[in-house]
mmCIF entry with sequence, helices, sheets and N, C-alpha, C, O atoms, coordinates in Angstrom:
data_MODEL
# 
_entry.id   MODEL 
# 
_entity.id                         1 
_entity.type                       polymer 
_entity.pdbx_number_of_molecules   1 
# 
_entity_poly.entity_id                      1 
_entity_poly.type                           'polypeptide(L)' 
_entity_poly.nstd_linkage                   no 
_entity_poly.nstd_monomer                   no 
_entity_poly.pdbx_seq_one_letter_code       
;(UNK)(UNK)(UNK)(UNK)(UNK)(UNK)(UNK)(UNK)(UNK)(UNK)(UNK)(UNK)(UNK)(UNK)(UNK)(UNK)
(UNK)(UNK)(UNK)(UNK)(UNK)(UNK)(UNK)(UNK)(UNK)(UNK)(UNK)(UNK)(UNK)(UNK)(UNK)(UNK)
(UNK)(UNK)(UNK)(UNK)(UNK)(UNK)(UNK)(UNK)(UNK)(UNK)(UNK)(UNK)(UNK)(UNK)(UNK)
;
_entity_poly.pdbx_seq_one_letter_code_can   XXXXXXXXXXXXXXXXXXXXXXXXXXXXXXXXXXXXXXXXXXXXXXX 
_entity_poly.pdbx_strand_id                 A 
# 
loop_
_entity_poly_seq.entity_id 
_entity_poly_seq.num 
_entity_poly_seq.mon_id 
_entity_poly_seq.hetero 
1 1  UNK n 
1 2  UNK n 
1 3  UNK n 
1 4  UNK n 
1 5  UNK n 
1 6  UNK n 
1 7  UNK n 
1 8  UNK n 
1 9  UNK n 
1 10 UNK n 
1 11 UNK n 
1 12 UNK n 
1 13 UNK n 
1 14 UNK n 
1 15 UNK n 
1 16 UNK n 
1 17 UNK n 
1 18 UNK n 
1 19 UNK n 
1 20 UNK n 
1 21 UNK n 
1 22 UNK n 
1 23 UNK n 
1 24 UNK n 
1 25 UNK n 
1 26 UNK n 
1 27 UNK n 
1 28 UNK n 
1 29 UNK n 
1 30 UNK n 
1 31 UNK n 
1 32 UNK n 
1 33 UNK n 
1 34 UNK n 
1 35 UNK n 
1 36 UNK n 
1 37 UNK n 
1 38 UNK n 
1 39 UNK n 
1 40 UNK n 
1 41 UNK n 
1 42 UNK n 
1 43 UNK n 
1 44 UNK n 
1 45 UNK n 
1 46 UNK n 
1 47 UNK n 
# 
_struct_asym.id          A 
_struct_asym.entity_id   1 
# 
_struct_conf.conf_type_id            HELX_P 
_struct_conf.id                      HELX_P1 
_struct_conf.pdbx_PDB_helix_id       AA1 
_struct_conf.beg_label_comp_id       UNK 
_struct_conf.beg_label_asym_id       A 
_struct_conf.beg_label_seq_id        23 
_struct_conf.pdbx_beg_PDB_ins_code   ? 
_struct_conf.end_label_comp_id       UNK 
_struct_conf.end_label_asym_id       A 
_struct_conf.end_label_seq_id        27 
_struct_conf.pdbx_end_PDB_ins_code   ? 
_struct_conf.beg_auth_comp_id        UNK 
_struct_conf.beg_auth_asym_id        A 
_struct_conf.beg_auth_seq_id         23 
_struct_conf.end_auth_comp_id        UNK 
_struct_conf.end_auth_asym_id        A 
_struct_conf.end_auth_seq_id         27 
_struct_conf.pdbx_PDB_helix_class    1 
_struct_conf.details                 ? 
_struct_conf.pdbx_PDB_helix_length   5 
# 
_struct_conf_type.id          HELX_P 
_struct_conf_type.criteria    ? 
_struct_conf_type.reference   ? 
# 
_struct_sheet.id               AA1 
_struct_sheet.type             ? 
_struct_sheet.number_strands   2 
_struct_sheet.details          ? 
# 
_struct_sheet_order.sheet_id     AA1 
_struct_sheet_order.range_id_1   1 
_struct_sheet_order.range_id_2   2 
_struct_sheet_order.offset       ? 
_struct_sheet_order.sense        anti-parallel 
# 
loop_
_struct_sheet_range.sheet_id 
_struct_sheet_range.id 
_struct_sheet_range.beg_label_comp_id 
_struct_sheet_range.beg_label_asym_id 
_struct_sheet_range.beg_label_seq_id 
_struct_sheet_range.pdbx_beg_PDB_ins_code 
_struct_sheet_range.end_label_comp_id 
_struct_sheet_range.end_label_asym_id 
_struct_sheet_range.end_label_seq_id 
_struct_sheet_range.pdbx_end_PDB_ins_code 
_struct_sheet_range.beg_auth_comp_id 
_struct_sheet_range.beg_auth_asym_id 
_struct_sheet_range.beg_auth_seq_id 
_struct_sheet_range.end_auth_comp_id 
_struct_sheet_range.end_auth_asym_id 
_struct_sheet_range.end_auth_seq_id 
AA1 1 UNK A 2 ? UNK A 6  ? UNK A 2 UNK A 6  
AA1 2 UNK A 9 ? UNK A 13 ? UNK A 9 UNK A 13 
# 
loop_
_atom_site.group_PDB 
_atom_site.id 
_atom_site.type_symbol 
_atom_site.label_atom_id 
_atom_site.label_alt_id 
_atom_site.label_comp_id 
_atom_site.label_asym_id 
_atom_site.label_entity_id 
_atom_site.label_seq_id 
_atom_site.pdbx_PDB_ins_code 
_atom_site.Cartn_x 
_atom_site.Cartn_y 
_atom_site.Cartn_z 
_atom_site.occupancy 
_atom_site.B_iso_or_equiv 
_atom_site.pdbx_formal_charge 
_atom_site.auth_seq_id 
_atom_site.auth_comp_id 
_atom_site.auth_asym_id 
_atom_site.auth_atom_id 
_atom_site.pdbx_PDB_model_num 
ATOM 1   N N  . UNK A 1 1  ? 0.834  -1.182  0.000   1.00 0.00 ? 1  UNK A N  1 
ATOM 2   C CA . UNK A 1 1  ? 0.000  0.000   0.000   1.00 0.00 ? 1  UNK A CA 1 
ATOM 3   C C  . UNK A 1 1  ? 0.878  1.245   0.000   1.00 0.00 ? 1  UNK A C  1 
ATOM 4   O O  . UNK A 1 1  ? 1.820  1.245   0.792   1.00 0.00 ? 1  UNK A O  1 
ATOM 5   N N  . UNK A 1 2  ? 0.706  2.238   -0.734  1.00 0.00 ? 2  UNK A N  1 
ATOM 6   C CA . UNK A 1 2  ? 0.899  3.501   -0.898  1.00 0.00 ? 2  UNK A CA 1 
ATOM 7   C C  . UNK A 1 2  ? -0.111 4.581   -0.483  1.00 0.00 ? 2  UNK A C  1 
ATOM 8   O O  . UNK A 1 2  ? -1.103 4.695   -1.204  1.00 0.00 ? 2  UNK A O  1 
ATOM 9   N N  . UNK A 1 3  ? 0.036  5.592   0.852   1.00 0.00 ? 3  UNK A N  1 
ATOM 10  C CA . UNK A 1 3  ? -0.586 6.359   1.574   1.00 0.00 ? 3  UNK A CA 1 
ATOM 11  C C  . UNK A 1 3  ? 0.186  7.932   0.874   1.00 0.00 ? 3  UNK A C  1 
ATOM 12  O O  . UNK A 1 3  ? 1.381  8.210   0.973   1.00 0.00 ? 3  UNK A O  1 
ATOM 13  N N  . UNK A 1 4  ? -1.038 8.912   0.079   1.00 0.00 ? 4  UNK A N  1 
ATOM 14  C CA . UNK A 1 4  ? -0.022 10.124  0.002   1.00 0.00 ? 4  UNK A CA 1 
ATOM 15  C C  . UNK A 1 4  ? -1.299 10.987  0.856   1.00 0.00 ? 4  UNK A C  1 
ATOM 16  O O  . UNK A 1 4  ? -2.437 10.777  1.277   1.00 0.00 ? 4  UNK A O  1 
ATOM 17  N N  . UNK A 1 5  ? -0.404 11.953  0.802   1.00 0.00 ? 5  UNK A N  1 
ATOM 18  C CA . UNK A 1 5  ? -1.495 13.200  2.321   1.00 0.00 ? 5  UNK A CA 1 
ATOM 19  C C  . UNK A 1 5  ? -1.741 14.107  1.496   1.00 0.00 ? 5  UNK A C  1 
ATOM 20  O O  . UNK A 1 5  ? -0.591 14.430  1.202   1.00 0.00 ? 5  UNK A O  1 
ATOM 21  N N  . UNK A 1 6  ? -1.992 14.355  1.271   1.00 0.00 ? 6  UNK A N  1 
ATOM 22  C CA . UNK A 1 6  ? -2.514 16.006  0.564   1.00 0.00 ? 6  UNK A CA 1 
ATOM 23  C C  . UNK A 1 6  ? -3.255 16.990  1.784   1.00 0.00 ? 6  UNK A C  1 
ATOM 24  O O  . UNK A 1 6  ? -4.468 16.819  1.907   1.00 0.00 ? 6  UNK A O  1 
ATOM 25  N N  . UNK A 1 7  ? -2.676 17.896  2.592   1.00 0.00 ? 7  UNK A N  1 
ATOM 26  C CA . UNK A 1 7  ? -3.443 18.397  3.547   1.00 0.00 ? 7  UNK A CA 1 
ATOM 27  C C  . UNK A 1 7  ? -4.225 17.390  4.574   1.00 0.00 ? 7  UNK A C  1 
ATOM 28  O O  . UNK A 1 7  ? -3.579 16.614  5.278   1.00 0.00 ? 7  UNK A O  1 
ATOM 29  N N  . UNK A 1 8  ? -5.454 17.438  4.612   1.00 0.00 ? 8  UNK A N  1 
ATOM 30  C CA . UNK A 1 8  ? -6.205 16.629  5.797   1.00 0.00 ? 8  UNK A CA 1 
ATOM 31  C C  . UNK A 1 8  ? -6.451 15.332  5.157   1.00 0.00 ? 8  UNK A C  1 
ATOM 32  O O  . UNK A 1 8  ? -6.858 14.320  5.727   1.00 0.00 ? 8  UNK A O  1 
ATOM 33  N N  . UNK A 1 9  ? -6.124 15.481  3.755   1.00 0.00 ? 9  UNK A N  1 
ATOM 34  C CA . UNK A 1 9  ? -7.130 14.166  2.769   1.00 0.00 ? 9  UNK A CA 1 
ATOM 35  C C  . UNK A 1 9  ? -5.829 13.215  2.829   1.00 0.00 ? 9  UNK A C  1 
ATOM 36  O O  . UNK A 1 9  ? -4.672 13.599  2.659   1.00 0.00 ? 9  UNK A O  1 
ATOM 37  N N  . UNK A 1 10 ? -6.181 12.106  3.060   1.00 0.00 ? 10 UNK A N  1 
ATOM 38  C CA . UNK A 1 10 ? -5.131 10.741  2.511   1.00 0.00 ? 10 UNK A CA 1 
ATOM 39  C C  . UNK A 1 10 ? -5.978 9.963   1.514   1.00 0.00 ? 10 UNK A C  1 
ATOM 40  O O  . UNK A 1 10 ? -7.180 9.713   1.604   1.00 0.00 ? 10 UNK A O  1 
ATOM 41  N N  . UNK A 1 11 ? -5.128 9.627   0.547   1.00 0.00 ? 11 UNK A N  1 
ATOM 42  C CA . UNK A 1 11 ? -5.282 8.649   -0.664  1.00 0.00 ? 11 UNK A CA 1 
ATOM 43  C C  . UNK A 1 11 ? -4.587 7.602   -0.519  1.00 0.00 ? 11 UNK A C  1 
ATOM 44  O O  . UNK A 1 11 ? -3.517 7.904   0.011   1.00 0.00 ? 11 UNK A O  1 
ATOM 45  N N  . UNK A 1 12 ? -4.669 6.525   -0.728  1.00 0.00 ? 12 UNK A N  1 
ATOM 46  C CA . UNK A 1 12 ? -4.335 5.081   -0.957  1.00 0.00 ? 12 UNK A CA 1 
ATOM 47  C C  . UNK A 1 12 ? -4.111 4.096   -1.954  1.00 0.00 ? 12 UNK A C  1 
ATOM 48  O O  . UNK A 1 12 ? -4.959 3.208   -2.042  1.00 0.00 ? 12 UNK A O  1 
ATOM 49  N N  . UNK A 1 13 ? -3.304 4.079   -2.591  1.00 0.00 ? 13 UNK A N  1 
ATOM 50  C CA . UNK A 1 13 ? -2.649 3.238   -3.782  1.00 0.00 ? 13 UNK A CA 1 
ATOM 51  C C  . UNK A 1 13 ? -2.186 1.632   -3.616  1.00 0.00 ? 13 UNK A C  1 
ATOM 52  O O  . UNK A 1 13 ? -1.607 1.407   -2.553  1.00 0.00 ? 13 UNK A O  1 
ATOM 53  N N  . UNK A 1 14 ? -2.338 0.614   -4.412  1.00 0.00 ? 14 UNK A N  1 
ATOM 54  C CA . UNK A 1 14 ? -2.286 -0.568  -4.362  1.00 0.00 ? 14 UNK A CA 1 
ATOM 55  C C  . UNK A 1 14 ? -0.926 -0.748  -5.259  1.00 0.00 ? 14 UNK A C  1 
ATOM 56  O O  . UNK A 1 14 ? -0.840 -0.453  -6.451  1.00 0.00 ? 14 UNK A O  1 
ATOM 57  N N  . UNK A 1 15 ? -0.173 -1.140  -4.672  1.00 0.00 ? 15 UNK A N  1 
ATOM 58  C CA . UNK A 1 15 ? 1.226  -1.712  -5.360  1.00 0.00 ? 15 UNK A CA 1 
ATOM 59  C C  . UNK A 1 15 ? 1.501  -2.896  -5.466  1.00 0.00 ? 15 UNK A C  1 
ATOM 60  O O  . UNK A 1 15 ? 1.867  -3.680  -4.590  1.00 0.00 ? 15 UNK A O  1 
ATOM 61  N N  . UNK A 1 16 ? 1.289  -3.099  -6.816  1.00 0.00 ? 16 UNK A N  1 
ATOM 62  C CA . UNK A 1 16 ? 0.922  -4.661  -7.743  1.00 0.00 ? 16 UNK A CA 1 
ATOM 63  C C  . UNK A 1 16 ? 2.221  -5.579  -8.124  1.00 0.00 ? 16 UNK A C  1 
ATOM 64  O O  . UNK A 1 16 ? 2.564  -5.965  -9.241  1.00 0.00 ? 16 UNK A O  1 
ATOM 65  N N  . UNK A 1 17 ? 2.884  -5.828  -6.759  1.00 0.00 ? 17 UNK A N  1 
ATOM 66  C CA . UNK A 1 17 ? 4.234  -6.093  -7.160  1.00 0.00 ? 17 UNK A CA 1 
ATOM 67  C C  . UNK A 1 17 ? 4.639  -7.838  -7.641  1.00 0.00 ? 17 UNK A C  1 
ATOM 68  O O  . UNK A 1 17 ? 5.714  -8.409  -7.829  1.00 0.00 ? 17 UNK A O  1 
ATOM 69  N N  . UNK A 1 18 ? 3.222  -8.278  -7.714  1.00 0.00 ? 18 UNK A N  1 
ATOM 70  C CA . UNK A 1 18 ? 3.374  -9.663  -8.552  1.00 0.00 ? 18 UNK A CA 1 
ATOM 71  C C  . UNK A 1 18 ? 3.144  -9.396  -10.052 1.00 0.00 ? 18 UNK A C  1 
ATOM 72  O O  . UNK A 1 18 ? 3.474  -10.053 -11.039 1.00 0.00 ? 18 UNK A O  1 
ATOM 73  N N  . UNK A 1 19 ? 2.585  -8.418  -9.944  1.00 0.00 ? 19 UNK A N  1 
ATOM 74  C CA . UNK A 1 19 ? 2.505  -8.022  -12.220 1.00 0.00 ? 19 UNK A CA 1 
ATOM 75  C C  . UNK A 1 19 ? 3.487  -6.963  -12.639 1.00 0.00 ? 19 UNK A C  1 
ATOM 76  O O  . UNK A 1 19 ? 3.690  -6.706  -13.825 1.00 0.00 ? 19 UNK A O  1 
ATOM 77  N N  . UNK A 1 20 ? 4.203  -6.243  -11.463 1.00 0.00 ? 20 UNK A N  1 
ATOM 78  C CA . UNK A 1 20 ? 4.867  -5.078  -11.855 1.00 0.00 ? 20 UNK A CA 1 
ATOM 79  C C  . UNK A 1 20 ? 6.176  -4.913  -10.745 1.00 0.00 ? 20 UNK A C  1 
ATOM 80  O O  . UNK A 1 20 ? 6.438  -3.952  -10.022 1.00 0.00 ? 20 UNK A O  1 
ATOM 81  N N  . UNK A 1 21 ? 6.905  -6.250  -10.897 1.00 0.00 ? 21 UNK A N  1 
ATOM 82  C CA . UNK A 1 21 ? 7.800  -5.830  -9.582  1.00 0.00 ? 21 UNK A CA 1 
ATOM 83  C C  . UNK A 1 21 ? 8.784  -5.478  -9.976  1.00 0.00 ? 21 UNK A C  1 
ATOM 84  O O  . UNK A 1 21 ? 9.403  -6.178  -9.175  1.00 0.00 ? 21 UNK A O  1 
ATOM 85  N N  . UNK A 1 22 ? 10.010 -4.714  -10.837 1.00 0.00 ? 22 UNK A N  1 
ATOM 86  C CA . UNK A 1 22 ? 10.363 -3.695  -11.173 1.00 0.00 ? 22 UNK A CA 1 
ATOM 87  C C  . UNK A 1 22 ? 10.323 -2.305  -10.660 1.00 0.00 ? 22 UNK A C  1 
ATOM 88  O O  . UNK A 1 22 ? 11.059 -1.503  -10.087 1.00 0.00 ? 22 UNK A O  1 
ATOM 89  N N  . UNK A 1 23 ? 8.308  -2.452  -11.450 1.00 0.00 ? 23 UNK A N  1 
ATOM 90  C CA . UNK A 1 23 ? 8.049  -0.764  -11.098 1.00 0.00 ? 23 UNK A CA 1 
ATOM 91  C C  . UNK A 1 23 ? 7.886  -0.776  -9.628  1.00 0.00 ? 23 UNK A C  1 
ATOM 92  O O  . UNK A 1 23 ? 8.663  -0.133  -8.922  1.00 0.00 ? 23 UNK A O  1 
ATOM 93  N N  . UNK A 1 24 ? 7.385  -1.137  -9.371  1.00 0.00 ? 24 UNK A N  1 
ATOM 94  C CA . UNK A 1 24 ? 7.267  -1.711  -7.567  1.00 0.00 ? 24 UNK A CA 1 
ATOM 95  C C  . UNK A 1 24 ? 8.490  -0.918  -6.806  1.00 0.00 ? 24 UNK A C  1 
ATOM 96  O O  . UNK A 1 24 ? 8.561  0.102   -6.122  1.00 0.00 ? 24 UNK A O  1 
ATOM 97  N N  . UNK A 1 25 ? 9.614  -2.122  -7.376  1.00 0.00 ? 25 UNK A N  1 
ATOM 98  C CA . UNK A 1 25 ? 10.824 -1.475  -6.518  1.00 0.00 ? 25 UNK A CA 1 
ATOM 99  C C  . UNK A 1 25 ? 11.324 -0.442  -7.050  1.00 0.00 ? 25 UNK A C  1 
ATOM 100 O O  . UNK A 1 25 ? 12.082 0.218   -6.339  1.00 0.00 ? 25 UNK A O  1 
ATOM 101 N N  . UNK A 1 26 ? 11.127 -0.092  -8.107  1.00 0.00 ? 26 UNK A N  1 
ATOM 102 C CA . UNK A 1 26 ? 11.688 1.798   -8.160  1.00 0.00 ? 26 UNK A CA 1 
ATOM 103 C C  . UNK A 1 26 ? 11.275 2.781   -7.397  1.00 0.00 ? 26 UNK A C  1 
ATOM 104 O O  . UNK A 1 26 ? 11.924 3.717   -6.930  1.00 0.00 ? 26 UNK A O  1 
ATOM 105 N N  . UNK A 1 27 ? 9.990  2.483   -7.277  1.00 0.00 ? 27 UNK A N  1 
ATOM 106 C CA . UNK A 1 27 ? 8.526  3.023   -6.351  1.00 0.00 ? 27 UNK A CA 1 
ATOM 107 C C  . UNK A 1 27 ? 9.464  3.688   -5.183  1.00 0.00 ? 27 UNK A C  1 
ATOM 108 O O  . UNK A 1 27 ? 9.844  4.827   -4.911  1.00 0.00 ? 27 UNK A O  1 
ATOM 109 N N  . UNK A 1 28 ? 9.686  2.010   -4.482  1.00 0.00 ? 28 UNK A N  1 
ATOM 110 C CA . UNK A 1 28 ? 9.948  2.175   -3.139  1.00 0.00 ? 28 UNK A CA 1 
ATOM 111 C C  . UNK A 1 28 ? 11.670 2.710   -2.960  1.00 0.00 ? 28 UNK A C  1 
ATOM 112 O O  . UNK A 1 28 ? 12.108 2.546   -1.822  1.00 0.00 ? 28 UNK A O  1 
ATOM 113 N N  . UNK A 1 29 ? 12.363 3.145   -3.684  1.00 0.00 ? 29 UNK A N  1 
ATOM 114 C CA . UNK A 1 29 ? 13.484 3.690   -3.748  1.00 0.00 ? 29 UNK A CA 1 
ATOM 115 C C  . UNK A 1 29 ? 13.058 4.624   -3.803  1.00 0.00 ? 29 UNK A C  1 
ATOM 116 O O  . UNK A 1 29 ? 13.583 4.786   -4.905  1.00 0.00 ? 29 UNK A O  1 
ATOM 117 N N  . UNK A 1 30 ? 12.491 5.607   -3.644  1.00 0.00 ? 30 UNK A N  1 
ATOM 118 C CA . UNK A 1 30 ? 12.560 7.021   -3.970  1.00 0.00 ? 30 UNK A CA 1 
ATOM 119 C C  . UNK A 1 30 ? 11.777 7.517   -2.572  1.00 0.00 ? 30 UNK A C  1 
ATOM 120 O O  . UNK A 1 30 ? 11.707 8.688   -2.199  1.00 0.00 ? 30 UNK A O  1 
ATOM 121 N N  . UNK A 1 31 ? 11.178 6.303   -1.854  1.00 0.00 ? 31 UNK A N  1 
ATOM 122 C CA . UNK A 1 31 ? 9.921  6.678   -1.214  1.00 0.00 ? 31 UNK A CA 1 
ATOM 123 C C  . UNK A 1 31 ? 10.909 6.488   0.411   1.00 0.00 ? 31 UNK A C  1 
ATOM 124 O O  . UNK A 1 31 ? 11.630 5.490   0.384   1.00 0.00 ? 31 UNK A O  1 
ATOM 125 N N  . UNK A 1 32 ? 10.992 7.359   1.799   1.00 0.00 ? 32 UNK A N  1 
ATOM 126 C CA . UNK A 1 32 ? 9.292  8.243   1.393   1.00 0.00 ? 32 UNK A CA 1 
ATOM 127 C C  . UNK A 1 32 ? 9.775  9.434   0.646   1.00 0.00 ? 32 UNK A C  1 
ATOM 128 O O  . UNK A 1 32 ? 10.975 9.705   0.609   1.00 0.00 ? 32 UNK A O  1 
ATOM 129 N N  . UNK A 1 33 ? 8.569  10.388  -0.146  1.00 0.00 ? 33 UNK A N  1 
ATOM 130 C CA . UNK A 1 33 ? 8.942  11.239  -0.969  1.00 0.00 ? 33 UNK A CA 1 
ATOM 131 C C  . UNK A 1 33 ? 7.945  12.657  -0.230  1.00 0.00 ? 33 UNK A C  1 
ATOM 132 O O  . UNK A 1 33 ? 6.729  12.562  -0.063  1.00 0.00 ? 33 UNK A O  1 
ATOM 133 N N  . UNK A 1 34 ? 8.516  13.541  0.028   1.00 0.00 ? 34 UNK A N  1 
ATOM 134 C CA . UNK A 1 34 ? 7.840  14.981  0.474   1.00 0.00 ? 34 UNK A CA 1 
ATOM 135 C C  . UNK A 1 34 ? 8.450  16.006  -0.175  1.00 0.00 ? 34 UNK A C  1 
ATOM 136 O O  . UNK A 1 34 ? 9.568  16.482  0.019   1.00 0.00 ? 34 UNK A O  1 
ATOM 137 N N  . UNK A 1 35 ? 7.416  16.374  -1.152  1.00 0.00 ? 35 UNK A N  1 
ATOM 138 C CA . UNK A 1 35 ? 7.342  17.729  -1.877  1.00 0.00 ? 35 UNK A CA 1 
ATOM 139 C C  . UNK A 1 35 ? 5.883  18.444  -1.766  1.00 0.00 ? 35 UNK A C  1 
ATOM 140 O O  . UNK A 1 35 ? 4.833  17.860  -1.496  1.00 0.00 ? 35 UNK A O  1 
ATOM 141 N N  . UNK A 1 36 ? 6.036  19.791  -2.023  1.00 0.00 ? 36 UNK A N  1 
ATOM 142 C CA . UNK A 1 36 ? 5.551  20.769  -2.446  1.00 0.00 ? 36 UNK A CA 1 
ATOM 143 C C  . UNK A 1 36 ? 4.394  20.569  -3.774  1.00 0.00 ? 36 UNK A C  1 
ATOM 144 O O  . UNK A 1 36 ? 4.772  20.683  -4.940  1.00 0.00 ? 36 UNK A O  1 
ATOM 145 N N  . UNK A 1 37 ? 3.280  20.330  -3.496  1.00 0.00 ? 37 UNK A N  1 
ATOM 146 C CA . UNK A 1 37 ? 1.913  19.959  -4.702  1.00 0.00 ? 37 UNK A CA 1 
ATOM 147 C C  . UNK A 1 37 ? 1.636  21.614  -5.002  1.00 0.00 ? 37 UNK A C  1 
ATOM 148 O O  . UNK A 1 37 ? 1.493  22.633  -4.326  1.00 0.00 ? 37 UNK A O  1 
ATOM 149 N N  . UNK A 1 38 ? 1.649  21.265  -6.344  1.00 0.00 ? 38 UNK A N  1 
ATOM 150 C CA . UNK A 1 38 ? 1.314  22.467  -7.658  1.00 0.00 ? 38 UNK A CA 1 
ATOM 151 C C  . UNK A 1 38 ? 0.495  22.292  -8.763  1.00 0.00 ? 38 UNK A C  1 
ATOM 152 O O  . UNK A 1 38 ? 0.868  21.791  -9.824  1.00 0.00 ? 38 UNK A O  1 
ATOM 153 N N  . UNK A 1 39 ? -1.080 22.872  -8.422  1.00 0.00 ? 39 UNK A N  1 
ATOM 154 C CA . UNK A 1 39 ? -1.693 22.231  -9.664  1.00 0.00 ? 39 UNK A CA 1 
ATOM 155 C C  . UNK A 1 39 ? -1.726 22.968  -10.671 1.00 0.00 ? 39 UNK A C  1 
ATOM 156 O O  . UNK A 1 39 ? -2.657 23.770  -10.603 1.00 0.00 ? 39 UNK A O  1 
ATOM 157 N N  . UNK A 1 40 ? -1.116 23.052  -11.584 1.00 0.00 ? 40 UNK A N  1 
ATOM 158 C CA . UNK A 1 40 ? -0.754 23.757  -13.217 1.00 0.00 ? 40 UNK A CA 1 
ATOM 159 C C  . UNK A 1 40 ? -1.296 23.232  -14.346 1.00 0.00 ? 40 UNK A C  1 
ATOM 160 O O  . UNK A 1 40 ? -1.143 22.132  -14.878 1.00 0.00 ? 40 UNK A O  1 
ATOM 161 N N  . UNK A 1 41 ? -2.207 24.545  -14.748 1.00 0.00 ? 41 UNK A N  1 
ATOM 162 C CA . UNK A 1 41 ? -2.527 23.465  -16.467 1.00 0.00 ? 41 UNK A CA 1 
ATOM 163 C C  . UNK A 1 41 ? -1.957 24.407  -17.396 1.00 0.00 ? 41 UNK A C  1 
ATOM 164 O O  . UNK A 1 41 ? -2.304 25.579  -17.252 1.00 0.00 ? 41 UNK A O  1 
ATOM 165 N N  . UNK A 1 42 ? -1.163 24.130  -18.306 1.00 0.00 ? 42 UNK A N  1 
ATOM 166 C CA . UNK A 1 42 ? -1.293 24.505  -19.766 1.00 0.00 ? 42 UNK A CA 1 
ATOM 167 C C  . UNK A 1 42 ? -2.116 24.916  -20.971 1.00 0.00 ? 42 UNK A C  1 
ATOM 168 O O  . UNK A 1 42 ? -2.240 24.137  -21.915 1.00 0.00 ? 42 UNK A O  1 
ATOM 169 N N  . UNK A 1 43 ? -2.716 26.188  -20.970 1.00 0.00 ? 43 UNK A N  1 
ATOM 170 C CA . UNK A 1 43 ? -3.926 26.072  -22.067 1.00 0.00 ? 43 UNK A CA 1 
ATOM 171 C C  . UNK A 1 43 ? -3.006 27.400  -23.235 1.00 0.00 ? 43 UNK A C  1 
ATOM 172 O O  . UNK A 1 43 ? -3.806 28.173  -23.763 1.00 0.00 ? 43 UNK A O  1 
ATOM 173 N N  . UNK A 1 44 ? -2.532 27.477  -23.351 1.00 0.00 ? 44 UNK A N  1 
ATOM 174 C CA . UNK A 1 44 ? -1.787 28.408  -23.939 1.00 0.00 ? 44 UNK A CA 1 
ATOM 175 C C  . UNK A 1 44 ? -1.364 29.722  -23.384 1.00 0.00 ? 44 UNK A C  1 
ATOM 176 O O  . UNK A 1 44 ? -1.147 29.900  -22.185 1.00 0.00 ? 44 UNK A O  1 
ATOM 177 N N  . UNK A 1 45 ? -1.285 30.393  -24.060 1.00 0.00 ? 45 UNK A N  1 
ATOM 178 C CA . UNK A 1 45 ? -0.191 31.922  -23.716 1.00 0.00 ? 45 UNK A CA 1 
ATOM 179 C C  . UNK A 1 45 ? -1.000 32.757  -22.211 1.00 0.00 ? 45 UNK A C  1 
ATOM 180 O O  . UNK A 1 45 ? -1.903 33.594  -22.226 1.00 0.00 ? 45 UNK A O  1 
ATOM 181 N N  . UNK A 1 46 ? -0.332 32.198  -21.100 1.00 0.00 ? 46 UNK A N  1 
ATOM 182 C CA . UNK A 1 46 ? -0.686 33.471  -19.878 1.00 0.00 ? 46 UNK A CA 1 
ATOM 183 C C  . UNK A 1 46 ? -0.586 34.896  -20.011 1.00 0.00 ? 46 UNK A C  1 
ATOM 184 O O  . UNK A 1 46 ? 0.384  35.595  -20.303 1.00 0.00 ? 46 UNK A O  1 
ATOM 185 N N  . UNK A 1 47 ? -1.897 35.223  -19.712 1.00 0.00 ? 47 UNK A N  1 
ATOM 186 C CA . UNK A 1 47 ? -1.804 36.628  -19.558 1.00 0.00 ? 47 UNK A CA 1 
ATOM 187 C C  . UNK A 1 47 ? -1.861 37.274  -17.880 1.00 0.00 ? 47 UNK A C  1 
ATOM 188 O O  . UNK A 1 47 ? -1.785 38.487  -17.682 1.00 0.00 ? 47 UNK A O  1 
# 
């Protein structure tokens, strides 16, 4: 299981490491991970 926090909210992710154990363990090399959330969209030229 993968727990991320966003403020008060927690989300929960399933890590499928019998179909994907590779990605699995890259996962968990990096983890735990704490940054700074930025929601940005792209729609063309800011004014």
């Amino acid at each position: 299981m993968l727990e991320i926090e966003i403020d008060d909210t927690t989300f929960t992710a399933e890590l499928h490491e019998d179909d994907a154990p590779a990605s699995v363990a890259a996962v968990r090399e990096f983890l735990p991970l704490e940054s700074e959330l930025m929601h940005v969209r792209w729609s063309g030229i800011a004014t």
